[in-house]
mmCIF file of the N, C-alpha and C atoms, coordinates in Angstrom:
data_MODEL
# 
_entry.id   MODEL 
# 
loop_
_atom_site.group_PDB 
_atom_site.id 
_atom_site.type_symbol 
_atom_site.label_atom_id 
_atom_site.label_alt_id 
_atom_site.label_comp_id 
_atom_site.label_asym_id 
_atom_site.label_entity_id 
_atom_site.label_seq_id 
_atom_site.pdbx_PDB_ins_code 
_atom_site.Cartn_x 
_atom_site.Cartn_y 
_atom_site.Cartn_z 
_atom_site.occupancy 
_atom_site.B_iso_or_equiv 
_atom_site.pdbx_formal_charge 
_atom_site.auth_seq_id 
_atom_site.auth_comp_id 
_atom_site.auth_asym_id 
_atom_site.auth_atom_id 
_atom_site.pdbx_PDB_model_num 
ATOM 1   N N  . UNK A 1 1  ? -2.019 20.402  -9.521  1.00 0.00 ? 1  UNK A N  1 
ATOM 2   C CA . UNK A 1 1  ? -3.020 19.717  -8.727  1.00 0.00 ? 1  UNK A CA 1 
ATOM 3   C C  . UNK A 1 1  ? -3.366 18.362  -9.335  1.00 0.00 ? 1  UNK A C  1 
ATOM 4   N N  . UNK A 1 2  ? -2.969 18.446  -10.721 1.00 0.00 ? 2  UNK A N  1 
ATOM 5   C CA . UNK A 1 2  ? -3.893 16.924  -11.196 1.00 0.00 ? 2  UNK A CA 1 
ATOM 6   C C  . UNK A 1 2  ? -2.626 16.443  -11.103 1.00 0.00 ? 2  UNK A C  1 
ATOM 7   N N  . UNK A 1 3  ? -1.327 16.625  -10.942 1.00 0.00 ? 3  UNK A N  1 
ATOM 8   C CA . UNK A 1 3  ? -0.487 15.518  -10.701 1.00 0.00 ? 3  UNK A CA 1 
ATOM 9   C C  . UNK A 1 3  ? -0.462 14.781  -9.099  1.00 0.00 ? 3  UNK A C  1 
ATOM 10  N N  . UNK A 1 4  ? -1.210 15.616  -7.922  1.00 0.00 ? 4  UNK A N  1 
ATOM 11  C CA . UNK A 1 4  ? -0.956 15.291  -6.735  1.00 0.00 ? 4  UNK A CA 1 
ATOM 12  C C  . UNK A 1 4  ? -2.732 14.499  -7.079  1.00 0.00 ? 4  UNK A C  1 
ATOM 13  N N  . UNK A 1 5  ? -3.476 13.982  -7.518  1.00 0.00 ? 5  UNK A N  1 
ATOM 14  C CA . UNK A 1 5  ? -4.797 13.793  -7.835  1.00 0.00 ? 5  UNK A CA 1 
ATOM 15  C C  . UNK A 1 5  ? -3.771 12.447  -8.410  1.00 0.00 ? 5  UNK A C  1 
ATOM 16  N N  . UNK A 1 6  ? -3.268 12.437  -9.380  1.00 0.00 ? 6  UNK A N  1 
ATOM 17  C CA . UNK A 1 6  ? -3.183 11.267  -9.658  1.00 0.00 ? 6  UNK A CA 1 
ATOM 18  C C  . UNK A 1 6  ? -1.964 10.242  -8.869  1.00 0.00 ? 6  UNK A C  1 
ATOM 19  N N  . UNK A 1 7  ? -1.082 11.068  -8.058  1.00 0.00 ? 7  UNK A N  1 
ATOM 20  C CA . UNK A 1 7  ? -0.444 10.000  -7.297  1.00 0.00 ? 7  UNK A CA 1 
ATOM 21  C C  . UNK A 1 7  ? -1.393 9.590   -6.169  1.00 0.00 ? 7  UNK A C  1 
ATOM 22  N N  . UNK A 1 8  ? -2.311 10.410  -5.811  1.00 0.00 ? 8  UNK A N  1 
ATOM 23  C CA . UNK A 1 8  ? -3.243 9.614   -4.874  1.00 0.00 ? 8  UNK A CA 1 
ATOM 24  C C  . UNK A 1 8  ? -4.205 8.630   -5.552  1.00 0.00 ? 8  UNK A C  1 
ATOM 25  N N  . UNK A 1 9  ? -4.205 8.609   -6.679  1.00 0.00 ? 9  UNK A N  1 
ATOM 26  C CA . UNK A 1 9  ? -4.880 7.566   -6.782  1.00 0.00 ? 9  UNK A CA 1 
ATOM 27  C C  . UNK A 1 9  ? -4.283 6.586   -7.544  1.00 0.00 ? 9  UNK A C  1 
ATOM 28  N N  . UNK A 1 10 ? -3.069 6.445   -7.784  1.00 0.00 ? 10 UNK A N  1 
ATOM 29  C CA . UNK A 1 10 ? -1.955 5.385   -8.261  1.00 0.00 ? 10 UNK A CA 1 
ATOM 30  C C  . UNK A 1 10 ? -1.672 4.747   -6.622  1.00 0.00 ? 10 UNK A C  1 
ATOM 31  N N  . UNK A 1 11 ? -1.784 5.364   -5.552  1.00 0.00 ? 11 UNK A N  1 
ATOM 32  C CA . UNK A 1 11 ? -1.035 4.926   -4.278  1.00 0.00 ? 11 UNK A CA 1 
ATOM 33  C C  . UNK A 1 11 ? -2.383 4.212   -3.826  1.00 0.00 ? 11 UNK A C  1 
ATOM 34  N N  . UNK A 1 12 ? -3.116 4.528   -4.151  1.00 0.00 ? 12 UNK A N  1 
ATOM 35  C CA . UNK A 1 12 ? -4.927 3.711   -3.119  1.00 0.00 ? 12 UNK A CA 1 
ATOM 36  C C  . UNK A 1 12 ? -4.651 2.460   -4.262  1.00 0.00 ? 12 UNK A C  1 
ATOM 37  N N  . UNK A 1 13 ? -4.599 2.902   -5.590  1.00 0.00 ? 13 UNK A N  1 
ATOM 38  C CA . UNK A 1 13 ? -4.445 1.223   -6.728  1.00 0.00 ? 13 UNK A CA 1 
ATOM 39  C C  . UNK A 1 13 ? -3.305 0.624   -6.117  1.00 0.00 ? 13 UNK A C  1 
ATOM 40  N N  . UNK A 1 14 ? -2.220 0.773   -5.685  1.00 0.00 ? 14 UNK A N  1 
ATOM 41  C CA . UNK A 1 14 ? -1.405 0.045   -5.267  1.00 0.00 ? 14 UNK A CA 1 
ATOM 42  C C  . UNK A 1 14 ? -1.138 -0.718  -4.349  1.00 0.00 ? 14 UNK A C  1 
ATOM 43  N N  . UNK A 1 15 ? -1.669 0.537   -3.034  1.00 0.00 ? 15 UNK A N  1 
ATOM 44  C CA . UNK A 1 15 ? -2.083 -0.490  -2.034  1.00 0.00 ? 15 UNK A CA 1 
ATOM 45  C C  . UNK A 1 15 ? -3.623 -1.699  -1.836  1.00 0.00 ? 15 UNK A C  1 
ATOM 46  N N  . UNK A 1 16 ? -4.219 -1.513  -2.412  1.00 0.00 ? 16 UNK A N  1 
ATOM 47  C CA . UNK A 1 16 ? -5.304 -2.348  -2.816  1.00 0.00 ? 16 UNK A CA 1 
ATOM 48  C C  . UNK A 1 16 ? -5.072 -3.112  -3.601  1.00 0.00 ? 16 UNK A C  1 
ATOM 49  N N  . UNK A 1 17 ? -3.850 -3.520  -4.512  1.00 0.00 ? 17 UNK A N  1 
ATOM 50  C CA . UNK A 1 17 ? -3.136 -3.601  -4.846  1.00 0.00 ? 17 UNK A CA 1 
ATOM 51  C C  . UNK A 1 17 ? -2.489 -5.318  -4.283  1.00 0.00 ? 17 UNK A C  1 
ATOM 52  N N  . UNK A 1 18 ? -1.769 -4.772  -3.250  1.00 0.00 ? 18 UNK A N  1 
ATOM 53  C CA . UNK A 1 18 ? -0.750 -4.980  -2.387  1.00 0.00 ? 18 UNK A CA 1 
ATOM 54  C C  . UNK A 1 18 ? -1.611 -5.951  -1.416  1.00 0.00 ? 18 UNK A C  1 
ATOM 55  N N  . UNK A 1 19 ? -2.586 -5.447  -1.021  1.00 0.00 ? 19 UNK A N  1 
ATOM 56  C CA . UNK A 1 19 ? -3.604 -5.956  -0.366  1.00 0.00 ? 19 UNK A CA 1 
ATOM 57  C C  . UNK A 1 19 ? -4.541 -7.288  -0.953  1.00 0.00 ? 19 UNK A C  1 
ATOM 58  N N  . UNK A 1 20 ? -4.488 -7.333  -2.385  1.00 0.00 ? 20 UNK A N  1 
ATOM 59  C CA . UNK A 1 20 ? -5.244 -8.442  -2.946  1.00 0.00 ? 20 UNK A CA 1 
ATOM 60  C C  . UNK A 1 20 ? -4.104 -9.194  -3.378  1.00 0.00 ? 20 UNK A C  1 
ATOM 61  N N  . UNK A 1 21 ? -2.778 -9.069  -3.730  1.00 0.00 ? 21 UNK A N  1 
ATOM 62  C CA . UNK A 1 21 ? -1.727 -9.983  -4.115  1.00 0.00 ? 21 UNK A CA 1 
ATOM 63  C C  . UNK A 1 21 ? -1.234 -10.591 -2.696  1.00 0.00 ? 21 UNK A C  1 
ATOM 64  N N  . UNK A 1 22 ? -1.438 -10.145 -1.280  1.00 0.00 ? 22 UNK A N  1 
ATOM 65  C CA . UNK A 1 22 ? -1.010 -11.063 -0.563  1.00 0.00 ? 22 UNK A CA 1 
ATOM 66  C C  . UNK A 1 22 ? -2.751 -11.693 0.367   1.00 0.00 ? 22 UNK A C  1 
ATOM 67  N N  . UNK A 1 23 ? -3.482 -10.989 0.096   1.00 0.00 ? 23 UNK A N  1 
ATOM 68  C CA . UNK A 1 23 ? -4.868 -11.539 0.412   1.00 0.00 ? 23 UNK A CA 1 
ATOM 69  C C  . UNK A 1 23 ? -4.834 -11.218 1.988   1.00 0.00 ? 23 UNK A C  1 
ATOM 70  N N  . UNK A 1 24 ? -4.751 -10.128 2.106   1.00 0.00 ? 24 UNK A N  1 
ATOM 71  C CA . UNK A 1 24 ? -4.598 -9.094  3.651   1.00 0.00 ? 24 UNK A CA 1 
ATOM 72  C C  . UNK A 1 24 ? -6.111 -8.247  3.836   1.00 0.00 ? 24 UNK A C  1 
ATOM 73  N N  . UNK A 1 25 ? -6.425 -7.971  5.039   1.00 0.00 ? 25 UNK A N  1 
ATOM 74  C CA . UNK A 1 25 ? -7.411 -7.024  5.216   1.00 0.00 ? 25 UNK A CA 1 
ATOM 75  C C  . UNK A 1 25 ? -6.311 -6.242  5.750   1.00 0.00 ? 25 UNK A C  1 
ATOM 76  N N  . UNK A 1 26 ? -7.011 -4.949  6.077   1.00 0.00 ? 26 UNK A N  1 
ATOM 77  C CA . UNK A 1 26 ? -6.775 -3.561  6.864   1.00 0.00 ? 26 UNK A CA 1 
ATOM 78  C C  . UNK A 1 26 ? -5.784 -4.481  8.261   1.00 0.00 ? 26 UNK A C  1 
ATOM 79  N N  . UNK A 1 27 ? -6.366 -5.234  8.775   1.00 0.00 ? 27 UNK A N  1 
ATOM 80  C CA . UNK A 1 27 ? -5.991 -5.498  9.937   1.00 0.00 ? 27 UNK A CA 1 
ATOM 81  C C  . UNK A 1 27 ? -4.522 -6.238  9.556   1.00 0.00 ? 27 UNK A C  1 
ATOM 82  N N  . UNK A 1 28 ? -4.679 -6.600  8.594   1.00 0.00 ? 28 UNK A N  1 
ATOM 83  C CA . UNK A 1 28 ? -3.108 -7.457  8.398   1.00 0.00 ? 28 UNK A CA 1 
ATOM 84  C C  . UNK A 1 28 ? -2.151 -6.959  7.948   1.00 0.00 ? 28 UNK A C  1 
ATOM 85  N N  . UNK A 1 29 ? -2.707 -5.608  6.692   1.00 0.00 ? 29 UNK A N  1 
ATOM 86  C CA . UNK A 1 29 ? -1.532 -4.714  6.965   1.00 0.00 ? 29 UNK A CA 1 
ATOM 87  C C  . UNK A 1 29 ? -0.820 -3.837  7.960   1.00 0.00 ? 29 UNK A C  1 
ATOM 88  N N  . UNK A 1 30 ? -1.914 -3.231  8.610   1.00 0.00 ? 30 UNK A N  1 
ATOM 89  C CA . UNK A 1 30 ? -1.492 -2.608  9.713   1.00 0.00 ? 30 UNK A CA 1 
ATOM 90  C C  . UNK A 1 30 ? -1.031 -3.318  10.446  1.00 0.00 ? 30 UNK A C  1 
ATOM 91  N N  . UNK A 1 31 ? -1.128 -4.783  10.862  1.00 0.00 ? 31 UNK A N  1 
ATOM 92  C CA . UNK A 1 31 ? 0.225  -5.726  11.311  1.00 0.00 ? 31 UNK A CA 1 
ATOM 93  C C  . UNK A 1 31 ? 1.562  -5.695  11.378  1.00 0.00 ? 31 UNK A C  1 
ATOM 94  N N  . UNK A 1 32 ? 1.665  -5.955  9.700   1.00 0.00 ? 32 UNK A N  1 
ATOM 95  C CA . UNK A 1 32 ? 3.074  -5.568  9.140   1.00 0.00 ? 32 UNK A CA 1 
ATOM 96  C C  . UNK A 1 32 ? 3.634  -4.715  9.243   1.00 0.00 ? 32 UNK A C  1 
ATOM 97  N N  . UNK A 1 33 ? 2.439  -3.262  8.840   1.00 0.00 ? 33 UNK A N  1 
ATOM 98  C CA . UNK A 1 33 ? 3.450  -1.524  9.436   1.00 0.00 ? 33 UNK A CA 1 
ATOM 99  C C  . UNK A 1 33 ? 3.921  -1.278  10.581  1.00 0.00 ? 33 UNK A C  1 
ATOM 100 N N  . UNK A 1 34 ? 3.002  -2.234  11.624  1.00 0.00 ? 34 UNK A N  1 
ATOM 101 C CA . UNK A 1 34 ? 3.075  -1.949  12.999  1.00 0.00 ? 34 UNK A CA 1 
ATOM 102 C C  . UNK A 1 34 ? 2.416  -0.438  13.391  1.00 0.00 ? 34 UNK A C  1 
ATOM 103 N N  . UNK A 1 35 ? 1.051  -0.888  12.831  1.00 0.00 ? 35 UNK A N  1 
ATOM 104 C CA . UNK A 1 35 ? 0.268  0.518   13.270  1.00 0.00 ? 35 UNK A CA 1 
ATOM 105 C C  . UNK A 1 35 ? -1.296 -0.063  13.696  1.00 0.00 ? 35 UNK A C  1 
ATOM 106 N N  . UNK A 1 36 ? -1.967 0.950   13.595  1.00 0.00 ? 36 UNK A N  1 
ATOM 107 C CA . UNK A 1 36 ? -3.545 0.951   13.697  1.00 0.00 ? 36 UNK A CA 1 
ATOM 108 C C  . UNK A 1 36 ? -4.456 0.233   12.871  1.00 0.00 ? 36 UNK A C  1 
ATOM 109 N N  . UNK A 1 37 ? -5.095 -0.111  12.633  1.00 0.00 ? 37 UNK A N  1 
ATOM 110 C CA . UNK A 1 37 ? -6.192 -0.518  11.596  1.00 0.00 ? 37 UNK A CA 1 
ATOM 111 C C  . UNK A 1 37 ? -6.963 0.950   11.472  1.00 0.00 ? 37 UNK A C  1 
ATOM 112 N N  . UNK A 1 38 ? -7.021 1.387   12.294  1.00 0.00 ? 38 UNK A N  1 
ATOM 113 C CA . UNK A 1 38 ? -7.437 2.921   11.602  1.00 0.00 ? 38 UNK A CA 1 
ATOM 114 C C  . UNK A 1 38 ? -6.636 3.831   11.036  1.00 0.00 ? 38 UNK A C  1 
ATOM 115 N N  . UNK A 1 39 ? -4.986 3.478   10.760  1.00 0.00 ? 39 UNK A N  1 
ATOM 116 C CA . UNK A 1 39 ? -4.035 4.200   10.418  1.00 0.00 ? 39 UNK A CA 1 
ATOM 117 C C  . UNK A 1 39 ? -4.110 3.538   8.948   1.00 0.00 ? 39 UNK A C  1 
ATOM 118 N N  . UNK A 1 40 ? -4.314 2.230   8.935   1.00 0.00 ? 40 UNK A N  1 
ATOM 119 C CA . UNK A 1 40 ? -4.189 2.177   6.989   1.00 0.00 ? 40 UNK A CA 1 
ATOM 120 C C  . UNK A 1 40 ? -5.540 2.659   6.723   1.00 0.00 ? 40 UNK A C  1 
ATOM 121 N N  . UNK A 1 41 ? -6.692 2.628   7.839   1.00 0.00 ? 41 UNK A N  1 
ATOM 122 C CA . UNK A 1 41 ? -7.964 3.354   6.872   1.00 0.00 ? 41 UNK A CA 1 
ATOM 123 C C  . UNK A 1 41 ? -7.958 4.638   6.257   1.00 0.00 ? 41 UNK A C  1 
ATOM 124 N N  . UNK A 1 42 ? -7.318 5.742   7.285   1.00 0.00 ? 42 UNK A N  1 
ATOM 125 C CA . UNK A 1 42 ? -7.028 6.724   6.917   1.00 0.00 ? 42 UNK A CA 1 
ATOM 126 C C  . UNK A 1 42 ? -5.874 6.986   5.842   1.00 0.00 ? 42 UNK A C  1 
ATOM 127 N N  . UNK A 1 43 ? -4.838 6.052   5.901   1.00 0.00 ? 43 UNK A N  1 
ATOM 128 C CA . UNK A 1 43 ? -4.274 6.553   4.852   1.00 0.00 ? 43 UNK A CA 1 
ATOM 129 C C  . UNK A 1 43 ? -4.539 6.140   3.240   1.00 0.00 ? 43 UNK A C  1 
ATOM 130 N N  . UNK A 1 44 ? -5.788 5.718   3.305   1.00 0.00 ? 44 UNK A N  1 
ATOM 131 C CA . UNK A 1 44 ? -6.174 4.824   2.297   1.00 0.00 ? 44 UNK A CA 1 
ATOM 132 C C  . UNK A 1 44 ? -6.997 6.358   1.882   1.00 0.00 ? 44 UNK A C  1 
ATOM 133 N N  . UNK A 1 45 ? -7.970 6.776   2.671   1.00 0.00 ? 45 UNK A N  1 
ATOM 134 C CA . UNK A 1 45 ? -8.719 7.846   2.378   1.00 0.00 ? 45 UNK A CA 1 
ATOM 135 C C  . UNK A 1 45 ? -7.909 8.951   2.140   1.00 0.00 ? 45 UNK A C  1 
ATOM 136 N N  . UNK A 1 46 ? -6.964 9.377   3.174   1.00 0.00 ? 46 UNK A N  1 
ATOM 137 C CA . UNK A 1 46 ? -6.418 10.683  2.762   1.00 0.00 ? 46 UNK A CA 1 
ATOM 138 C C  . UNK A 1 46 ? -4.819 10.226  2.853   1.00 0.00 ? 46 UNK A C  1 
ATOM 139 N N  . UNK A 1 47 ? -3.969 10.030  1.903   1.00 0.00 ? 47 UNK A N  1 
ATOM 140 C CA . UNK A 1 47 ? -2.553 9.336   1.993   1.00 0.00 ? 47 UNK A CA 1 
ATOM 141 C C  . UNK A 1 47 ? -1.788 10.495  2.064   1.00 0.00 ? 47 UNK A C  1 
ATOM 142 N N  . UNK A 1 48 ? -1.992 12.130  2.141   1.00 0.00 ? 48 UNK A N  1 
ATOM 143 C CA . UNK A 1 48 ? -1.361 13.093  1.996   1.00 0.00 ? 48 UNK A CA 1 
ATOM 144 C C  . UNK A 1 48 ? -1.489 13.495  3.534   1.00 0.00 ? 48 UNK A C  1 
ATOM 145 N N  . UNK A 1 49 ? -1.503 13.105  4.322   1.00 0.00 ? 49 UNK A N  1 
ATOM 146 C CA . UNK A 1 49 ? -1.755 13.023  5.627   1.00 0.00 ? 49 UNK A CA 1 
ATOM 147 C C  . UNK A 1 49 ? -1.169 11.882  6.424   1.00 0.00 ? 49 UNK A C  1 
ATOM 148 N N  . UNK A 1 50 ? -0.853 10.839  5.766   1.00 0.00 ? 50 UNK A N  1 
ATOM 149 C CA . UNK A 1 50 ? -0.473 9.854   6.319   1.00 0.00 ? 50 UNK A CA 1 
ATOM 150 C C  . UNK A 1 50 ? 1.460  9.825   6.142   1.00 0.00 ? 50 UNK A C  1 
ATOM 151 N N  . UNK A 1 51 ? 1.690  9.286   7.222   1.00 0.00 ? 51 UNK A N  1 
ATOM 152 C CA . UNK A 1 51 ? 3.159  9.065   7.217   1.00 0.00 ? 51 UNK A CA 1 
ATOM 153 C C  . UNK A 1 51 ? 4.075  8.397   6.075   1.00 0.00 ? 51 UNK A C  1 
ATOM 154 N N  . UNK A 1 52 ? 5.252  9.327   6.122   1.00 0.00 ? 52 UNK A N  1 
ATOM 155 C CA . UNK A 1 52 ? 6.017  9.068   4.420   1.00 0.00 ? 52 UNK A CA 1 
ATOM 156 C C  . UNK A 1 52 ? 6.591  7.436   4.745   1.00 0.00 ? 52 UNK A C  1 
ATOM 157 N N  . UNK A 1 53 ? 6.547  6.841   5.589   1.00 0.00 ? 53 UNK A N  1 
ATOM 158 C CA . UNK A 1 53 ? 7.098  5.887   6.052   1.00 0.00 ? 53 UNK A CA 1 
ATOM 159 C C  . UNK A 1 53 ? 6.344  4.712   5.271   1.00 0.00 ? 53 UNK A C  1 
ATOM 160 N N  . UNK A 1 54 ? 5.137  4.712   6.112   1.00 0.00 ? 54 UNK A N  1 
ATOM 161 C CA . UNK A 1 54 ? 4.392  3.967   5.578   1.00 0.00 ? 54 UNK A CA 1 
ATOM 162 C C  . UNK A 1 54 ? 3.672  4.075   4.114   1.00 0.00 ? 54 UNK A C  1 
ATOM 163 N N  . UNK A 1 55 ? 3.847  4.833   3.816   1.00 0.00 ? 55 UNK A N  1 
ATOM 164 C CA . UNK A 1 55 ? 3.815  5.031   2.278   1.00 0.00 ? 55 UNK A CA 1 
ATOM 165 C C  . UNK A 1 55 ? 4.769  4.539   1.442   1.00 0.00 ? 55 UNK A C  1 
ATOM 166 N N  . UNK A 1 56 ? 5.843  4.509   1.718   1.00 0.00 ? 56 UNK A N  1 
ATOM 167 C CA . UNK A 1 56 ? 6.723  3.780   1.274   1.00 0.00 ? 56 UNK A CA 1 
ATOM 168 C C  . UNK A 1 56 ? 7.521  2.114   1.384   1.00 0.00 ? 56 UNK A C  1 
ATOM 169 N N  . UNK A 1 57 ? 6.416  2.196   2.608   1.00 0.00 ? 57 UNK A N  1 
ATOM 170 C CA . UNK A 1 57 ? 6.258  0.444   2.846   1.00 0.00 ? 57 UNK A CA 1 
ATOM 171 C C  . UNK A 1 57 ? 6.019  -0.089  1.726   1.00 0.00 ? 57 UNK A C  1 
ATOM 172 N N  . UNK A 1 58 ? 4.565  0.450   1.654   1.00 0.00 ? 58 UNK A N  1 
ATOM 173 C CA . UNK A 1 58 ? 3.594  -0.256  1.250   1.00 0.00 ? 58 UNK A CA 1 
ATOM 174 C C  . UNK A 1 58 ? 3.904  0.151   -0.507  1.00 0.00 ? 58 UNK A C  1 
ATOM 175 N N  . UNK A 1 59 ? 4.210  1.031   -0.780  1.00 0.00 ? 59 UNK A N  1 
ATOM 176 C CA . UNK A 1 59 ? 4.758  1.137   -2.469  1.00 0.00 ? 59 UNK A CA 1 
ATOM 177 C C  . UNK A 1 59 ? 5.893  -0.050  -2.739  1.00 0.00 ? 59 UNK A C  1 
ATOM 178 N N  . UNK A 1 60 ? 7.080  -0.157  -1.833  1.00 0.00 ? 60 UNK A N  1 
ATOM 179 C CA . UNK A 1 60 ? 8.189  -1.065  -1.836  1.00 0.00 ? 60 UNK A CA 1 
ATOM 180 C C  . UNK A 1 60 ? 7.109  -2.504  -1.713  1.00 0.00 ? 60 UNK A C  1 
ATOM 181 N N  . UNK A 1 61 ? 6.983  -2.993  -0.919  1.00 0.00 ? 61 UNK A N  1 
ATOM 182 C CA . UNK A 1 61 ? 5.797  -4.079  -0.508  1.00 0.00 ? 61 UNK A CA 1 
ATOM 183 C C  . UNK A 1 61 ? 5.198  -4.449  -2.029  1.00 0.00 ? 61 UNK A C  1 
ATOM 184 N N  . UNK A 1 62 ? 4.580  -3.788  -2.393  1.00 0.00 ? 62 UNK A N  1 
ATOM 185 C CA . UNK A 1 62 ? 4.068  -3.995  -3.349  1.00 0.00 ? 62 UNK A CA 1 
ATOM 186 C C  . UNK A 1 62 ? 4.314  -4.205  -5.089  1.00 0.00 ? 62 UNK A C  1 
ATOM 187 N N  . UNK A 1 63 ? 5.637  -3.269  -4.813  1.00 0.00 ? 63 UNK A N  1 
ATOM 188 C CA . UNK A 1 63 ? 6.519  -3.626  -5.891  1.00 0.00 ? 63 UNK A CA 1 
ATOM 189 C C  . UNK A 1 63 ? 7.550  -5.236  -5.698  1.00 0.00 ? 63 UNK A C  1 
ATOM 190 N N  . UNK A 1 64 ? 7.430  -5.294  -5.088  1.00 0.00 ? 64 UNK A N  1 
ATOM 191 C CA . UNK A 1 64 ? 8.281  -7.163  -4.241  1.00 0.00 ? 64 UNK A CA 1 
ATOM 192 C C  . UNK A 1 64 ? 7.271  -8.015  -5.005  1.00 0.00 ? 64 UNK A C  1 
ATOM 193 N N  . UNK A 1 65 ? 5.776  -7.955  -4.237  1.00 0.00 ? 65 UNK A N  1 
ATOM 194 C CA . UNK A 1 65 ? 5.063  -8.957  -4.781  1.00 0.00 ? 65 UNK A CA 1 
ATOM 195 C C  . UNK A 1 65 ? 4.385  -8.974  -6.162  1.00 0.00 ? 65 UNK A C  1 
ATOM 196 N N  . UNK A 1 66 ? 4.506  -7.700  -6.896  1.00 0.00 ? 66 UNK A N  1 
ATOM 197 C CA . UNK A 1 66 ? 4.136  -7.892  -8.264  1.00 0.00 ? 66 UNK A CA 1 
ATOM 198 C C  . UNK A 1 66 ? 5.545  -8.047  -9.379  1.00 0.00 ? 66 UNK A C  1 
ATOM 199 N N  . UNK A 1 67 ? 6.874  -8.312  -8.829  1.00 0.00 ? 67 UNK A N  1 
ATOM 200 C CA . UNK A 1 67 ? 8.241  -8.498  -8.988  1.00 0.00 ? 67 UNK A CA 1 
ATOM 201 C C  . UNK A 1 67 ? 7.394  -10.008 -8.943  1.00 0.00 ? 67 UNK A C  1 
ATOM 202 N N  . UNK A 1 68 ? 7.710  -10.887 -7.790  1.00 0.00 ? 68 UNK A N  1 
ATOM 203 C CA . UNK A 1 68 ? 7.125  -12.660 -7.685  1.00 0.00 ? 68 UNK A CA 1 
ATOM 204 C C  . UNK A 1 68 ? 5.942  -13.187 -8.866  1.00 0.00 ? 68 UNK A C  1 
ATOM 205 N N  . UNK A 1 69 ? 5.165  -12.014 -8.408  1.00 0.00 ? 69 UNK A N  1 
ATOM 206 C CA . UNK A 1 69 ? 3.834  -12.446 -9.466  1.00 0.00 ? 69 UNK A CA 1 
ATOM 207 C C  . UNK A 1 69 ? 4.334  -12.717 -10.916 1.00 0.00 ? 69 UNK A C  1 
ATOM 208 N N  . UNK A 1 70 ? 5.068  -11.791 -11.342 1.00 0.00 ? 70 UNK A N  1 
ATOM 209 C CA . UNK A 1 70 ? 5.498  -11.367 -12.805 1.00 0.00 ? 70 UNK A CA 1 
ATOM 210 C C  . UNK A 1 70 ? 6.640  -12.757 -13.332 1.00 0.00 ? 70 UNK A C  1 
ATOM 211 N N  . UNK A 1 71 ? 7.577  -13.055 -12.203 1.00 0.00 ? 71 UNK A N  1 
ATOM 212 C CA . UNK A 1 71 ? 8.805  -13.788 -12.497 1.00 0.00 ? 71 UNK A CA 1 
ATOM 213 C C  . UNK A 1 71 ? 8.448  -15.381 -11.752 1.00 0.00 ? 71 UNK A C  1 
ATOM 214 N N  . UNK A 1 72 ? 7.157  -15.309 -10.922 1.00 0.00 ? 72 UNK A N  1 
ATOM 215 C CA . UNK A 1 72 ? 6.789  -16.725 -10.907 1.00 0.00 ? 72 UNK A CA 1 
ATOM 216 C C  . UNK A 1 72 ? 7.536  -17.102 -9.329  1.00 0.00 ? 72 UNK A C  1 
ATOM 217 N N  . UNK A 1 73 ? 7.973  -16.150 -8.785  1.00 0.00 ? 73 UNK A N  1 
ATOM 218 C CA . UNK A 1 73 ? 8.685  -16.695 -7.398  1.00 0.00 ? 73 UNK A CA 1 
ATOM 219 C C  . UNK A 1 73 ? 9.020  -15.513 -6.976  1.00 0.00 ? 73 UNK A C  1 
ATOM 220 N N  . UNK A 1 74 ? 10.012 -15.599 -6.176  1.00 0.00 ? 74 UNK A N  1 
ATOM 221 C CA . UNK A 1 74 ? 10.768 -14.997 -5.235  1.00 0.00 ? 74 UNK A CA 1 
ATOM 222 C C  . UNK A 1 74 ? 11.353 -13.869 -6.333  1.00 0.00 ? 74 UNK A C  1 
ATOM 223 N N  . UNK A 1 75 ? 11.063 -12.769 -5.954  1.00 0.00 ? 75 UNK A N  1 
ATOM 224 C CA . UNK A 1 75 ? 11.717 -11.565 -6.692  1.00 0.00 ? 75 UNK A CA 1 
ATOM 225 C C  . UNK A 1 75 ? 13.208 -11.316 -5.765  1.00 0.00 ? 75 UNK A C  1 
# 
């Protein structure tokens, strides 16, 4: 249990994350997924419920822009 405890809360740091390295609200990610603004709320609250898809956007996504951040450009 504390390992499914801590990928949920490595995945909310990431996408919040993800969310302050490209300077997005709710509404701008859910842009990009091509979903709801109530679909990243919820998967923000409960991500074990939310689609493996978009979970893996947004982990990939986020590994890209802290790749740029780190190397100064274009990863």
């Amino acid at each position: 249990m504390k390992t499914q405890y801590n990928a949920i809360r490595s995945f909310r740091a990431e996408m919040a994350g993800l969310k302050a390295l490209k300077g997005w609200t709710n509404r701008d990610l859910a842009a990009w997924l091509g979903c709801c603004e109530s679909t990243v709320s919820e998967m923000y609250r409960d991500p074990i419920k939310s689609s493996g898809r978009y979970i893996l956007l947004v982990k990939q996504l986020f590994r890209e822009e802290q790749a740029k951040m780190l190397t100064g450009g274009e990863a």
